[in-house]
Each structure stands twice: as C-alpha cells, then as structure tokens.
C-alpha positions as CSV (number, residue, x, y, z in Angstrom):
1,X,0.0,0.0,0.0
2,X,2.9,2.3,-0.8
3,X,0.9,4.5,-3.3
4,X,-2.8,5.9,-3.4
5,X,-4.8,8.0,-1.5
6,X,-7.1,6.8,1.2
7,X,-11.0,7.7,0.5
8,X,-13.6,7.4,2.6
9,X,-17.4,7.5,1.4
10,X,-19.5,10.0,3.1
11,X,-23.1,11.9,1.2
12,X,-23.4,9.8,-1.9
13,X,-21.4,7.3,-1.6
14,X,-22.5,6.4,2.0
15,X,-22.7,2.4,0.9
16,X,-19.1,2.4,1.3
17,X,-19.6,3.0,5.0
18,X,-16.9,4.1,6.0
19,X,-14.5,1.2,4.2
20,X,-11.2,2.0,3.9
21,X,-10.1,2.0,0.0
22,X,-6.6,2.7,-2.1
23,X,-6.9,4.4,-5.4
24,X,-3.9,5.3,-7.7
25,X,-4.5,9.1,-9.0
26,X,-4.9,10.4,-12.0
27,X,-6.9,7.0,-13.6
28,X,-11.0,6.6,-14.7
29,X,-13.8,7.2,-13.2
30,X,-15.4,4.7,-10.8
31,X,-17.9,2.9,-12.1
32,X,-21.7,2.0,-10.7
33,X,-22.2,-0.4,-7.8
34,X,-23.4,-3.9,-8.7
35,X,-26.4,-3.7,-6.3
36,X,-29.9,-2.8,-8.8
37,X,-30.9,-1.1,-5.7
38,X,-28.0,1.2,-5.2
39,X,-26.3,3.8,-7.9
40,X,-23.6,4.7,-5.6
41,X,-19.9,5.1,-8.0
42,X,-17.2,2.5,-7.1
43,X,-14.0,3.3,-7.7
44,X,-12.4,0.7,-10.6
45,X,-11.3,-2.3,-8.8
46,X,-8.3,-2.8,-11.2
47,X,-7.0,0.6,-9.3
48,X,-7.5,-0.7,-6.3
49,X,-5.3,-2.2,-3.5
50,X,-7.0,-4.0,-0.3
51,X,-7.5,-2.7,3.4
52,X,-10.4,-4.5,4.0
53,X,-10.6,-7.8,2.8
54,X,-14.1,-8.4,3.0
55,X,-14.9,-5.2,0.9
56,X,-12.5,-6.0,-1.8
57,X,-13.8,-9.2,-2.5
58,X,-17.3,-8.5,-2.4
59,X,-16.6,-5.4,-5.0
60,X,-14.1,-8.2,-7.2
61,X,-16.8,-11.1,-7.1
62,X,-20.1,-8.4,-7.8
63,X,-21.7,-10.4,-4.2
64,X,-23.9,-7.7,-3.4
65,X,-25.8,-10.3,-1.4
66,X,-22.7,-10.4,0.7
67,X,-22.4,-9.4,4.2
68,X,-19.6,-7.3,4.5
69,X,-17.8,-6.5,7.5
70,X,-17.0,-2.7,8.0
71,X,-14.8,-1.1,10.2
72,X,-18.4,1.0,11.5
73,X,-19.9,-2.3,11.8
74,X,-22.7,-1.2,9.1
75,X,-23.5,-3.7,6.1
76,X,-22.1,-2.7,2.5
77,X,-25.3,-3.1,-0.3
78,X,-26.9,-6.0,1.3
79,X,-29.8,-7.8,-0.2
80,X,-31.9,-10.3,1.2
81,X,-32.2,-13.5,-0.8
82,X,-35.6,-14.6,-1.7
83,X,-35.2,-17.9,-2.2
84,X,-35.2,-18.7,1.3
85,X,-38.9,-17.1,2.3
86,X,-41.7,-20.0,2.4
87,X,-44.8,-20.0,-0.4
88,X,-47.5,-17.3,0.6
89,X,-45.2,-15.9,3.8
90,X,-47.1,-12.8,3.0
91,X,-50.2,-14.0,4.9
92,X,-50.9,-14.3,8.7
93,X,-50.6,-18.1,9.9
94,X,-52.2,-19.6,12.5
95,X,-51.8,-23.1,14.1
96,X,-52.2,-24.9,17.7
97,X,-48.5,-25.5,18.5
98,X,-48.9,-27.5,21.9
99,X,-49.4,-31.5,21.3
100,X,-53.0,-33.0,20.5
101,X,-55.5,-34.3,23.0
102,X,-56.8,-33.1,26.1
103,X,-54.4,-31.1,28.3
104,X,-54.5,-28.5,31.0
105,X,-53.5,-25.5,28.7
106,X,-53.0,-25.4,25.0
107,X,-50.8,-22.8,23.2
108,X,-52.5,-21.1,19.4
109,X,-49.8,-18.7,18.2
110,X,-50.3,-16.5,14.7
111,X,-47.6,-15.0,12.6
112,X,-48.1,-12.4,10.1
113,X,-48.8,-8.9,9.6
114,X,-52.6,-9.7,10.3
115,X,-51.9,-11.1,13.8
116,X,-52.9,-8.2,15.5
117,X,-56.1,-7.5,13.5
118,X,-57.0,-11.5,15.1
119,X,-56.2,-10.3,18.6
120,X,-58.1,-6.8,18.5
121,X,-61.4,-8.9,16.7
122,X,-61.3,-11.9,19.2
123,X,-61.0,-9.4,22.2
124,X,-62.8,-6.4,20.7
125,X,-63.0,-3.7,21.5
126,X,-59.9,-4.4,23.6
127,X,-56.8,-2.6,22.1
128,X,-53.6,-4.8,22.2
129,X,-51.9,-5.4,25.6
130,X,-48.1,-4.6,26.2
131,X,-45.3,-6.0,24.4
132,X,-44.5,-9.5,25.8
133,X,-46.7,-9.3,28.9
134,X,-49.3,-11.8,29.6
135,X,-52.6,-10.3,29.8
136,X,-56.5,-12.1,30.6
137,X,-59.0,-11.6,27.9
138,X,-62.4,-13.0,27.4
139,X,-62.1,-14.6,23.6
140,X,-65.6,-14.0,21.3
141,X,-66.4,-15.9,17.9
142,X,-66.1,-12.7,15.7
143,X,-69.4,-14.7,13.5
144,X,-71.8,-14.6,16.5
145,X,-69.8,-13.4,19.7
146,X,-70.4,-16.4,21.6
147,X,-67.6,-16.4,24.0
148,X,-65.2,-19.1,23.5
149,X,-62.9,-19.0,26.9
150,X,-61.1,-16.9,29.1
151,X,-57.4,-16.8,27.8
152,X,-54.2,-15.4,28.5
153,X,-52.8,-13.3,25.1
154,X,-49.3,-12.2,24.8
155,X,-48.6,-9.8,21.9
156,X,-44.9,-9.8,20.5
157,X,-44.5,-7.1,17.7
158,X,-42.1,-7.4,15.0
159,X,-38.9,-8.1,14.9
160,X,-38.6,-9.0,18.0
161,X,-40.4,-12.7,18.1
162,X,-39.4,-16.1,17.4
163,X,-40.4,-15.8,13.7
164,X,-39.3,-11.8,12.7
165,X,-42.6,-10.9,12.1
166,X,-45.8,-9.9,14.3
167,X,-46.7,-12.9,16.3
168,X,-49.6,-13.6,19.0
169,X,-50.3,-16.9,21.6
170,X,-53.2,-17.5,23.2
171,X,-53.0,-19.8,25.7
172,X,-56.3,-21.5,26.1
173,X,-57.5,-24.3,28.4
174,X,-56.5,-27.2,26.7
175,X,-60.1,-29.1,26.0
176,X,-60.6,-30.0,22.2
177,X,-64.2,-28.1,21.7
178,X,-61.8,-24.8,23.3
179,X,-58.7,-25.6,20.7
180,X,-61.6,-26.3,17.9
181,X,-63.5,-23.2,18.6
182,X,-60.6,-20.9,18.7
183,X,-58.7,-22.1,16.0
184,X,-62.1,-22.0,14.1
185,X,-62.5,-18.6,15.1
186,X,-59.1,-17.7,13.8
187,X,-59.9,-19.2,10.5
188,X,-62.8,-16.5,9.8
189,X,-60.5,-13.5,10.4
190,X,-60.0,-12.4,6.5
191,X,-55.8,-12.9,6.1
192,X,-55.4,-15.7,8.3
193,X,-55.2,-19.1,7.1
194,X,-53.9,-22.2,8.9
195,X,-50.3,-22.9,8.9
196,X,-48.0,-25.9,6.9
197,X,-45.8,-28.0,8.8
198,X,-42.8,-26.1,9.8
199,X,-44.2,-22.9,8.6
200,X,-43.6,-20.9,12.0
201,X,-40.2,-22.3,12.0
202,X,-39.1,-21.7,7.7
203,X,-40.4,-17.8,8.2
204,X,-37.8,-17.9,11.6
205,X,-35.2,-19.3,9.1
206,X,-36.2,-16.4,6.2
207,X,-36.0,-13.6,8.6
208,X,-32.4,-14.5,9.4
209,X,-33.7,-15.3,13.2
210,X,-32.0,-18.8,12.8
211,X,-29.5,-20.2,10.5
212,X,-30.1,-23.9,8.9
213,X,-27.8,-25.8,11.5
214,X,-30.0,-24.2,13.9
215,X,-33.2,-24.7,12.2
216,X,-31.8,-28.9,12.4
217,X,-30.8,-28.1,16.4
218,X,-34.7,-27.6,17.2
219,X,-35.7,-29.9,15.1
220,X,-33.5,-32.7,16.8
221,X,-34.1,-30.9,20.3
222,X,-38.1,-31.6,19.3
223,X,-37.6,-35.0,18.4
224,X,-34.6,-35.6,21.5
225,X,-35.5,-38.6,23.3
226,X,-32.5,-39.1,25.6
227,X,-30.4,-37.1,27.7
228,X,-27.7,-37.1,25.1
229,X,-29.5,-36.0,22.5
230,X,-31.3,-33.3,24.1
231,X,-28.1,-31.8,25.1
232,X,-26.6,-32.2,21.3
233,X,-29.7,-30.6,20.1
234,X,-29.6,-27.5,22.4
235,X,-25.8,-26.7,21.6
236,X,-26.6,-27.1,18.2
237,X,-29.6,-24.6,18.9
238,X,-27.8,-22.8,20.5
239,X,-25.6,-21.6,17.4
240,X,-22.3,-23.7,17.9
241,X,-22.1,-25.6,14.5
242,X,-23.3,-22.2,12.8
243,X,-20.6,-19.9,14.4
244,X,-17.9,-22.6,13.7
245,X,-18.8,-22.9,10.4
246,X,-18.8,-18.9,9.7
247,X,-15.4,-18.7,11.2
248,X,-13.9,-21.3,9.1
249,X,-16.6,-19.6,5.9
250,X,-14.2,-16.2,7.0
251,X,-11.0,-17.5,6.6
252,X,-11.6,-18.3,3.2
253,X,-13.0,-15.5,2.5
254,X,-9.8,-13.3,3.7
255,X,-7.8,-16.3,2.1
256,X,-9.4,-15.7,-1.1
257,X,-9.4,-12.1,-1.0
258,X,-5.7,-12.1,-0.9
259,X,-5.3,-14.2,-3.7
260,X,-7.3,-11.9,-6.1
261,X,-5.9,-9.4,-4.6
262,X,-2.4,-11.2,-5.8
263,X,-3.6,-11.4,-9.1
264,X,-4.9,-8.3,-9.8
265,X,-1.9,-6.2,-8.1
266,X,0.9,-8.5,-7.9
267,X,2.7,-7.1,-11.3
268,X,2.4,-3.4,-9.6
269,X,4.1,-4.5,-7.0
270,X,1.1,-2.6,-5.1
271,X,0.6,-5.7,-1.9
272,X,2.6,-6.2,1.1
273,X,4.9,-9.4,1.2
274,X,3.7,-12.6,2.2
275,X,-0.1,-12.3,0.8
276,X,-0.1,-15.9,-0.7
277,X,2.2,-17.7,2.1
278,X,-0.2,-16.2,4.9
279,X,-3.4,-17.2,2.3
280,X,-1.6,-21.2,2.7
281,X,-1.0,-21.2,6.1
282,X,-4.8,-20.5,6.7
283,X,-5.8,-23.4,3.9
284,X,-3.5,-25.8,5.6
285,X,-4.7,-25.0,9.1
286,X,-8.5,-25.4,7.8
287,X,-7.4,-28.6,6.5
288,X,-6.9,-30.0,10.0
289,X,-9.7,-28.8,11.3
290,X,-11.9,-30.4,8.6
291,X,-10.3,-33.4,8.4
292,X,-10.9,-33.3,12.2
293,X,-14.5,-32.6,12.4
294,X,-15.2,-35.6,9.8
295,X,-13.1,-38.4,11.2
296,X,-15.8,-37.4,14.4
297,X,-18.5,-37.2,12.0
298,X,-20.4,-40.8,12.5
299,X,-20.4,-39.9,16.4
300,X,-23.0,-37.3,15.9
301,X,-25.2,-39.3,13.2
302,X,-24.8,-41.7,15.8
303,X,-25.6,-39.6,18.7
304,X,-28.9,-38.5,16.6
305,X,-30.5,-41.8,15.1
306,X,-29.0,-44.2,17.3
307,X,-25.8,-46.5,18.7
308,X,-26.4,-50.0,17.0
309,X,-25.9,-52.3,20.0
310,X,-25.6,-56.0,19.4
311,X,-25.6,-59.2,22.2
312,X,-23.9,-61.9,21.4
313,X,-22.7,-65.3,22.5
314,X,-23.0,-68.8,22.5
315,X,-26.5,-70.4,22.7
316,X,-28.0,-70.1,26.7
317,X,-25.4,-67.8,27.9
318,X,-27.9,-65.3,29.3
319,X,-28.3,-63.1,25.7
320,X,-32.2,-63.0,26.4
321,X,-31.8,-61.9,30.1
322,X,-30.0,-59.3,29.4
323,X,-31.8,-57.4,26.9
324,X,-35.2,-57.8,28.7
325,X,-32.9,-56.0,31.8
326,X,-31.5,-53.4,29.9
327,X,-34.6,-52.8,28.3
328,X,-36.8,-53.3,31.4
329,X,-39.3,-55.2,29.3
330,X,-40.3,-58.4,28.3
331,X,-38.1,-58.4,24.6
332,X,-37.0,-61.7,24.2
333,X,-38.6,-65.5,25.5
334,X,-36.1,-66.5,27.9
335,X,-36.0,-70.8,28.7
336,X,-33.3,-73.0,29.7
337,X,-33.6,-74.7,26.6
338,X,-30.5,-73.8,24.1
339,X,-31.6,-72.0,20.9
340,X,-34.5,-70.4,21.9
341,X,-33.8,-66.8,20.0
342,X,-33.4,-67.8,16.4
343,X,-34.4,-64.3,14.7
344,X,-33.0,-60.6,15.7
345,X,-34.9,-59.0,17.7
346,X,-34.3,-55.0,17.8
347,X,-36.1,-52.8,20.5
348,X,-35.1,-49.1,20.9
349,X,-33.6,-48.4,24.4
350,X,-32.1,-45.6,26.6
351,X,-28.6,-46.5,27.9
352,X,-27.3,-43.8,30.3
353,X,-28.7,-41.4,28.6
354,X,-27.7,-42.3,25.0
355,X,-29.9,-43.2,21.9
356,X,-29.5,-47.3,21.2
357,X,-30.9,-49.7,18.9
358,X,-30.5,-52.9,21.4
359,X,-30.6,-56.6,18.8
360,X,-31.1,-59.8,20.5
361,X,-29.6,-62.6,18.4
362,X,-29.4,-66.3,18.1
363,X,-26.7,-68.2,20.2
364,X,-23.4,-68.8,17.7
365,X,-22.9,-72.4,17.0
366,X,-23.3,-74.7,14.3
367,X,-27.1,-74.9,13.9
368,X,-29.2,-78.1,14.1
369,X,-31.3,-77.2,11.2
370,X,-32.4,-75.1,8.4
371,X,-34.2,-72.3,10.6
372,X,-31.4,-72.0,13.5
373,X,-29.1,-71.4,10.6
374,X,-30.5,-69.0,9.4
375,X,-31.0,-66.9,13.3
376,X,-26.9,-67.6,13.0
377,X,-26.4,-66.9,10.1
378,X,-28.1,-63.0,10.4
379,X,-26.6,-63.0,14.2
380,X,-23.3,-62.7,12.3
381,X,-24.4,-60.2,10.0
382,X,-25.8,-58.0,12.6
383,X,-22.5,-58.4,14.4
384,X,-20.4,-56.9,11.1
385,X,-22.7,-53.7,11.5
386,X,-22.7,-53.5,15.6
387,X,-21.1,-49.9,16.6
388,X,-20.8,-52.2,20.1
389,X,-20.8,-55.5,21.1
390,X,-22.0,-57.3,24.1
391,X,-20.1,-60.7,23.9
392,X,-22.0,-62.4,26.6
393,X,-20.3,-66.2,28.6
394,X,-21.6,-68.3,31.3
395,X,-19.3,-67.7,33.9
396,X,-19.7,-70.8,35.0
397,X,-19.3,-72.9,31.7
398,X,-16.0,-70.9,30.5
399,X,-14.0,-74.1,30.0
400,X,-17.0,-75.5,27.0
401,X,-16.0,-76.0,23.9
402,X,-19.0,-73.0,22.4
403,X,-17.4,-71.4,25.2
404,X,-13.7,-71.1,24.2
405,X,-14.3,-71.0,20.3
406,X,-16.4,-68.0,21.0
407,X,-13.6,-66.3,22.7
408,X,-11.0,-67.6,20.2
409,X,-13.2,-66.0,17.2
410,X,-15.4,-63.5,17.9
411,X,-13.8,-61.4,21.2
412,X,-10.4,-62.3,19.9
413,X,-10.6,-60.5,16.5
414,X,-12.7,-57.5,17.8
415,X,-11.1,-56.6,21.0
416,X,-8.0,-56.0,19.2
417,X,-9.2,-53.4,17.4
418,X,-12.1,-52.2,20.3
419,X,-10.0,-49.4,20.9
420,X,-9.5,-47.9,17.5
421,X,-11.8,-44.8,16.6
422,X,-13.2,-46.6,13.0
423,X,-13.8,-50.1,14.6
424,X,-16.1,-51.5,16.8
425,X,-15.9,-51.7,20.3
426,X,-16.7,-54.6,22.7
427,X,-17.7,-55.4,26.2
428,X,-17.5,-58.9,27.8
429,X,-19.8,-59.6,30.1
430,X,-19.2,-63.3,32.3
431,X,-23.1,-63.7,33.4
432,X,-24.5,-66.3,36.0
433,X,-22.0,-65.1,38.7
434,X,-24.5,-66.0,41.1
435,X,-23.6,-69.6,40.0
436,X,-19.9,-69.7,40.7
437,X,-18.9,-70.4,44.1
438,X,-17.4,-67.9,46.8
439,X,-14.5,-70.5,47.3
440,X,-14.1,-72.0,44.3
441,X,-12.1,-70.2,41.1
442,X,-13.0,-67.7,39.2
443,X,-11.8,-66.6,36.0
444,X,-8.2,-67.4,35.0
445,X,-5.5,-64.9,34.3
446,X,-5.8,-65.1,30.7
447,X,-9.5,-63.9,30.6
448,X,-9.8,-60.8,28.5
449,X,-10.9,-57.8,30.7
450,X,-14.3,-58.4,31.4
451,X,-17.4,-57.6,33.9
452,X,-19.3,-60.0,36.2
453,X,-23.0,-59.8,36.0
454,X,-26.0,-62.2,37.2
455,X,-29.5,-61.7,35.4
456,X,-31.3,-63.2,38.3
457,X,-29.7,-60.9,40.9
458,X,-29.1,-57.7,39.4
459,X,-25.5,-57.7,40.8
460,X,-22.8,-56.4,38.2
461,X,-25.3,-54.2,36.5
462,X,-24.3,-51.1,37.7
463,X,-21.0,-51.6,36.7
464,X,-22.3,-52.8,33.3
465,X,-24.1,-49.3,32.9
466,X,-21.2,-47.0,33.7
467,X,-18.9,-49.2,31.3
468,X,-22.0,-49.1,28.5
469,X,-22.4,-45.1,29.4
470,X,-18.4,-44.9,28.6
471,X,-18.6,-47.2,25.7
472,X,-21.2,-45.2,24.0
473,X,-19.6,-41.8,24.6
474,X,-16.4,-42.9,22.7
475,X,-18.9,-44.4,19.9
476,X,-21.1,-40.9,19.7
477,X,-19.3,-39.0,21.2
478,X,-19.9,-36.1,24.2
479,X,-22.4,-33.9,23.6
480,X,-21.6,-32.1,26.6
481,X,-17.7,-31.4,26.3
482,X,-15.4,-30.6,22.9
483,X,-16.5,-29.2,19.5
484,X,-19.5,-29.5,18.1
485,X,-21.0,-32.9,16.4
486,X,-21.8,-33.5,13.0
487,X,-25.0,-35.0,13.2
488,X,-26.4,-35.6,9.6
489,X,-25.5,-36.6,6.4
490,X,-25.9,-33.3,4.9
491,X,-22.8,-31.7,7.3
492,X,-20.8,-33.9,6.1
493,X,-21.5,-34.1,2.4
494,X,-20.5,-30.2,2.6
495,X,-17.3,-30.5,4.6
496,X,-16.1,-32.8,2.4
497,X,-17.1,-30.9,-0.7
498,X,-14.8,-27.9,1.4
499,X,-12.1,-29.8,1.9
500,X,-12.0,-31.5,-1.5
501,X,-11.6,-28.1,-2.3
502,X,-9.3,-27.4,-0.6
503,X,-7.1,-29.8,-1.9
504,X,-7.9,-28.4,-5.5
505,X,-6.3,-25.5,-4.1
506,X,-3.0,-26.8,-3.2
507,X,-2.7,-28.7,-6.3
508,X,-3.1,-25.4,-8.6
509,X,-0.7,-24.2,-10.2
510,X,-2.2,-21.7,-11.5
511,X,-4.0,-18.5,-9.0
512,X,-6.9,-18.3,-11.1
513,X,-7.8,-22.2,-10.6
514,X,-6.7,-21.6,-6.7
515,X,-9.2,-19.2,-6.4
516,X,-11.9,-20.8,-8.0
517,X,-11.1,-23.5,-5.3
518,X,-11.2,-21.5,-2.6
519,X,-14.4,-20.2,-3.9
520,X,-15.7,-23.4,-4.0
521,X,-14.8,-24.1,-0.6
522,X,-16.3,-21.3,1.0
523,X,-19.7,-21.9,-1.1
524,X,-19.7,-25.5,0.4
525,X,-19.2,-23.8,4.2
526,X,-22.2,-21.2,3.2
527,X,-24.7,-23.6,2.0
528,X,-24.2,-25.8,4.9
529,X,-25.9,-23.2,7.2
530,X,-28.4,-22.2,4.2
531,X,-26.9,-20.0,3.1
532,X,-27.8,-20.3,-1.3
533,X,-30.0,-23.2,0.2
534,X,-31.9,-24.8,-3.2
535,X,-35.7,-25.1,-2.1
536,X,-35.6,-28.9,-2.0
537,X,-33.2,-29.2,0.7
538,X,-34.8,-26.4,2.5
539,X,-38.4,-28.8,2.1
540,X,-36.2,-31.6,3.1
541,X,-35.4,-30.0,6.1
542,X,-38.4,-28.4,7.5
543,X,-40.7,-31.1,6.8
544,X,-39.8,-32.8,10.1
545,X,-41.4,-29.8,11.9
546,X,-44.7,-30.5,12.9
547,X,-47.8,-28.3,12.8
548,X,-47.7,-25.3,14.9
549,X,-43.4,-25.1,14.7
C-alpha cells in the first residue's frame, strides 16, 4: 500500500460505510455499484489495493448479497435473498402449536402482519396489551360473539419474536371443543389461514432469526429422546455448529481475497509481502480442522438416530436376560432350553442417557437345522454392523468348547481393534455369577478384561451401565464437552465438498484455478448453514417440523 490516497465515502457514496479503499491518481472514473438497488460510483477495482478484505472481495466477485464486515460495523449493499422465504409468507398463519388431546392449557400462536387484527377482533373492542406481557382476555367468535374462553394473550411485535414478524399466543384451556372453537374462530378473520408443517419455523429461518444448523438443532431438540441428544440438540440450537462454520466460511474468504488481490496487483508491486504464504497457512490450518470434524462425523449421526448395540454369545449364555434388563421389558422368550432366540430381535432403548438400537440374536454355533441357521447366520451379519458389542459367557461354563471358540473367534478378533476410533468396540460380560462359588475359582488370568453380572440378581449391573455409558460416549461421542457434532449426512457431504476443495487449491498451479477453489470451498461452508440453500433441501429440512413449529 505504498501509493494511493485513502477515500472514505461519506453523502453519496454512504454504501461504502466508511470502508477504507486505495486508489492510484490520475486514472477513470469509478464505475456504478453492482447492487440494482444502489447507484452509488465504485472506484475501478483494477485501481484498487485491499485494506479491507471483506470489501475487496465482495466489489471483485459483484456479491452484493454479501455481508460485508466494515470497520463501522454497518453492512455494504446488502440484499436479502428470496429464495429462502416460504410459499405465501405474506399471509398471517395460525396453528395450535402445543401436542394434541386433552391437556391442562394449550398454546394457538399466529404469525403475520394480520396477527394483530386477530387479537383486536377476538377481544374487541380491547386494544392490544403490552409487548410481551401476559394479559387475561375473554375470547368471542367474531361470527356470532359467543364467548369461547377466558385466555391469556401475549402480543410480540415485530422483529422482535421467534419468527421476525408480528406474532400472537393465546394460551387457552387445553379441551378439544376450546382448541376447535378458537382455531375456528381464527380461520374466519379475513388474512389468516392455517399454517403448513414447519411454517412458523421456515419464516424464523427467512427472517435470518436462525440459520439452517440451527433450524436442524430444534428440530433434533423436538424429536430428542434421551439425555444425550437433548443436550446435542440444544448446543446445536444454540448456534455452535453455525458460528464454527462462519469462522472457518471467514477464513476463506480473507484467504481468497488475498489471492485476487495477488492477481490483480501483484505485477504493480502494489501488496505487502507474504499475501499468498499467509493465504496457505490458513488453507492448511482449515485442512486440520476439517479433516478433524469428519473423522468425528459418525459420532454425531450416531448420537442423533442411534448406537447400534448387538448381544452376542453362545446359545444359553444369558443373551435374552440381558436385553429384557436393559430394556426393562419383556423383549425376548427367555428358557433353559439352548436355541430359543433364532431371529433378531431389535427394541429401541435408553442407555445412560444415549440413543440405542438394542438386537437380541441367536446363540453362535453350528445350527441343528435349516431355521437356526439361518438366526446364526443373520446374528453374524448384525454383528459386522454393531457400533458395540455385548459378547456375553456363562461364567460358570467358560471351559466348554462354544465357550472357548467364541472367545478364540469373535472377542479375539474385535477386542484387538475395540479401541480404534473406525472399529467397533466390545464389552464382555461373564453372566450367572451367582452360579460360581465364593470359594471356588473364578476366571483365569488369561481372561480378557471383562465384567461379572448375574440376570437373576441384578449384581454387576451397575457396573455394566457405567462401562456401556463410557462405551457409548467414545462411539457418539460427548455432547456435553469438545467441538461441536456433526450430526447428519448433509454436514458432512458439505465439509467434504470444502475440503476437496481445498485440496484443488494446493494442487493449482495456477492463482486463477486456486481461487476458483477456494471459492468453491467457501460456497460449500455457506450452504451448509443455508446459506444459497436450493428449495428442495430447505423442504427436506423443515418437513420434520410439525404443525404449529
């Protein structure tokens, strides 16, 4: 920056805001700003040396949907995309958004310019109550002014609700003719109609009151059935995957800015040194953390649908038992007679707090017939797709033959690799402890590491649980502590598509072909938290929502 003279804009050109620009004397004059909405003159970006990263490359690229940070804080020509807003957001919505059924309150909320033209004509002549402050109102059928039910009405004005726009609840006694003759009632105000799945949720997403990764948090916080997930879900509500993905989304972008900033200065000798080192040393430091996140990224897709959790072990070893105590129902037919459990059977269970898909499978040995061939046959299947295994023994029948082929084959091979991040992991469990004698020996030295449980007693269990509530925090991972989980598919289609980017990048030989990589890159970081979101993924997405959210 050894020539120019610093500009700032002020009176016309106030979309500059104050950004801190270079121009080289004597050349053209600038030309018109990309934005249709804005005329402001823009000095000629082939005269132009960078300050401000962000600026430069939004002027370089014509983004005038860009959000570009100024030293005053203020945005530079920023548009709104349209492709975000839901079908017929103009119009007021309306929807019961607590559950179905009979209930001691029920919540109604409207969205919509129209929502307080509903509140005025179902309490008229009442005018609206304070901002965000419950008030008691007697609720009338605008048709025939029957009264419908004494309600409390909270009023929350644009911007400032969960949606952007003007929003109302009523909060109703929760009987179904109450719900039915409200929501009715709503439905005869002219500019209110009743609201699609997800609706309340899409026009949150639209007015830039929540990003797509946090549109996904509530969704998985809705649906969050263990402790585990619900926590996942709430940091991911909370903003955690968004802001970590708009970090690494800026270092590209300065990354990128410096290279076209290379390209179109580096013959006038016009750029500090360094520019394209410090440009790879961010690239290669993204790389890690990529590379990072998605060696991590079956944890969370874990975490979110589900551990796969599979008991196995030779016929009568206490398979059965076990999963009707860890499920604390009658799963399985338990019977002294080897063989019983010939099929899998899969029930959906809460383990310390984690998400698990529980299988009960046949007893592993060469099977007598055609149909317990089979039940081995798919308990070995379901074995190859376990995330953890439950090898189950009869501590008192260690020295059988089932007994030690099992532990030769099966616990051998995986608890090598138990402790590997990509394998499986594995837990043996020695049941029927009640049946081995206080003076007699127990296991011999060479038994793997393993726990001592009894079905019938319950002793052993707890130690069971705290080894399956560590087990199942290595396989998905610790929603409380560390970075934020990856948690679908979709997260980790677009890292991926980043970092093959990425790699693009460092391959290029040429800087035009490096920043068309890095501009890649960033898109993939962008869409991932909707930003140029196509309208099928966005459906995708908020179809999940029901009514009402």
């Amino acid at each position: 920056m050894r020539k120019g003279i610093r500009i700032r804009g002020n009176g016309k050109r106030q979309c500059w805001g104050g950004a801190r620009i270079w121009r080289v004397p004597g050349k053209a004059k600038p030309p018109i700003c990309a934005s249709p909405s804005c005329s402001t003159p823009l000095p000629n970006l082939r005269h132009l040396a960078i300050i401000e990263p962000l600026v430069y490359l939004t002027l370089r690229l014509r983004l005038p949907d860009a959000l570009i940070r100024l030293p005053s804080g203020s945005r530079l020509c920023t548009r709104r995309s349209s492709s975000a807003l839901a079908p017929g957001s103009g119009a007021t919505i309306f929807a019961l958004s607590s559950g179905q059924g009979r209930c001691g309150v029920a919540v109604i909320r409207t969205s919509g310019p129209a929502s307080g033209q509903a509140l005025r004509i179902l309490t008229a002549p009442r005018d609206l109550p304070p901002a965000r402050h419950a008030s008691l109102r007697l609720l009338s059928d605008p048709r025939s002014g029957e009264p419908l039910d004494r309600a409390l009405v909270l009023w929350f004005p644009g911007p400032k609700s969960f949606t952007g726009e003007d929003c109302v609840e009523f909060h109703v006694h929760g009987g179904p003719a109450v719900v039915s003759g409200v929501l009715q009632a709503l439905g005869s105000v002219p500019g209110l109609r009743p609201a699609e799945a997800g609706e309340f949720t899409r026009r949150a997403f639209a007015h830039g009151k929540l990003n797509l990764t946090e549109v996904e948090g509530l969704a998985d916080l809705i649906h969050a059935e263990t402790e585990a997930q619900r926590r996942q879900a709430l940091r991911q509500l909370d903003g955690e995957l968004g802001h970590l993905c708009r970090g690494w989304a800026e270092t590209l972008t300065k990354a990128l800015a410096h290279v076209e900033a290379y390209i179109d200065f580096g013959e006038d000798d016009n750029l500090e040194e360094g520019v394209l080192e410090q440009a790879d040393i961010e690239v290669r430091a993204l790389q890690v953390a990529l590379g990072a996140h998605l060696r991590d990224a079956r944890r969370g897709q874990r975490l979110r649908s589900g551990a796969h959790v599979v008991v196995t072990g030779p016929p009568n070893a206490g398979k059965s038992s076990l999963v009707n105590l860890l499920s604390r129902k009658p799963v399985s037919i338990v019977s002294p007679e080897p063989g019983t459990t010939r099929d899998v059977l899969e029930t959906p269970v809460d383990l310390a707090g984690f998400p698990v898909l529980l299988s009960d499978t046949a007893g592993l040995r060469e099977g007598v017939g055609p149909v317990e061939q089979e039940g081995v046959r798919r308990a070995r299947e379901r074995l190859e797709q376990a995330d953890l295994i439950l090898a189950m023994l009869d501590a008192s029948d260690l020295a059988s033959p089932s007994s030690c082929n099992f532990l030769a084959t099966v616990v051998a091979s995986v608890g090598a690799q138990s402790h590997s991040d990509s394998s499986q992991r594995l837990l043996l469990v020695l049941n029927k402890s009640d049946l081995l004698s206080t003076e007699g020996p127990g296991p011999g030295p060479d038994m793997p590491p393993h726990l001592l449980l009894s079905c019938v007693t319950g002793e052993g269990l707890d130690g069971l649980l705290e080894a399956l509530r560590e087990e199942l925090a290595a396989v998905c991972g610790d929603p409380s502590t560390g970075p934020p989980l990856l948690t679908r598919a979709r997260h980790q289609h677009h890292l991926q598509g980043c970092l093959d980017a990425l790699g693009h990048y460092k391959q290029s030989k040429d800087l035009a072909l490096a920043a068309e990589a890095l501009r890649v890159a960033r898109g993939h970081l962008t869409r991932l938290t909707g930003g140029g979101g196509t309208e099928e993924i966005l459906d995708i997405i908020f179809r999940d929502f029901c009514v009402g959210k």
